[in-house]
C-alpha positions in Angstrom: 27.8 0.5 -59.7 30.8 0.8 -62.2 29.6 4.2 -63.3 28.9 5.4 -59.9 32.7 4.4 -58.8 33.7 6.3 -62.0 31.9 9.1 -61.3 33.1 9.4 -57.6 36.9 8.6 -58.1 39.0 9.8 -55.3 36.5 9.7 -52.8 34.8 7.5 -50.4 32.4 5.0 -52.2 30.9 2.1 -49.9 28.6 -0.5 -51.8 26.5 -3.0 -49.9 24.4 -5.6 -51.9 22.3 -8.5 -49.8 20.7 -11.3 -51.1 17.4 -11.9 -49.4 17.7 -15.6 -51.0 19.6 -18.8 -50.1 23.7 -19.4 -51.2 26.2 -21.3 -50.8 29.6 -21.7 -49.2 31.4 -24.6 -50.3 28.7 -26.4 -52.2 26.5 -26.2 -49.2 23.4 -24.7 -48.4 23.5 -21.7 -46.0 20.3 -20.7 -44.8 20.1 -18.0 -42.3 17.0 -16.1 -41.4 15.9 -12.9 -42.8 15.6 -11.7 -39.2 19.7 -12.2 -38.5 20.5 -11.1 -42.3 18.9 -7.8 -41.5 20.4 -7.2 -38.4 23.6 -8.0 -39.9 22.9 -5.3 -42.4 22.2 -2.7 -40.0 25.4 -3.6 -38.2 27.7 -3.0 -41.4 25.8 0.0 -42.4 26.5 1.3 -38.5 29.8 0.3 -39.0 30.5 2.0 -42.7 28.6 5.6 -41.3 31.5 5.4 -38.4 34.0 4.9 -41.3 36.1 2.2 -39.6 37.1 0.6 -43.4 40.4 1.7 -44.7 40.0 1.2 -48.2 38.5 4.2 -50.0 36.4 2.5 -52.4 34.6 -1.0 -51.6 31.8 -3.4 -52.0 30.1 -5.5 -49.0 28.3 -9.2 -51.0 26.5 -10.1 -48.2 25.2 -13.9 -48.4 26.0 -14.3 -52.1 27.4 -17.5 -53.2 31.5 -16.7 -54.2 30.8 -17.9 -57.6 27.6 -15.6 -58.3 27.8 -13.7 -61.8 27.0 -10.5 -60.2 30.1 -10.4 -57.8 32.2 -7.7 -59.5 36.0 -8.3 -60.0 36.7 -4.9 -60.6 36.3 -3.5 -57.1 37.6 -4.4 -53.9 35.2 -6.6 -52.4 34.6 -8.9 -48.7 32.0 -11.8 -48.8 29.5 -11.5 -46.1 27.9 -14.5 -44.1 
């Protein structure tokens, strides 16, 4: 993802990772189906195609847990759930 941002810098760069697998807010389980995660994808990836975000370069974590290794700090970023 870094290298893609690198490579694209000064345009428009959207990332959208989803976790198919249980997390956490607060220390407790969140557990929502697979059926409502997906159709919560396909309503940020209808809402990224209509480009109503501001910033130029972004990720989406959607259901991650805040403290997951694999949430960059380099990036702007918004937590999903």
């Amino acid at each position: 993802m870094d290298k893609l941002f690198d490579e694209v810098f000064g345009e428009r760069a959207v990332f959208s990772r989803w976790n198919p697998h249980l997390c956490k807010i607060d220390g407790v389980k969140y557990d929502i189906s697979i059926d409502e995660r997906l159709e919560a994808l396909r309503e940020l990836i209808l809402k990224i195609s209509h480009n109503k975000e501001d910033e130029n370069i972004l990720v989406y974590y959607m259901y991650y847990d805040v403290d997951n290794e694999i949430i960059s700090n380099r990036h702007p970023k918004k937590l999903i759930y």
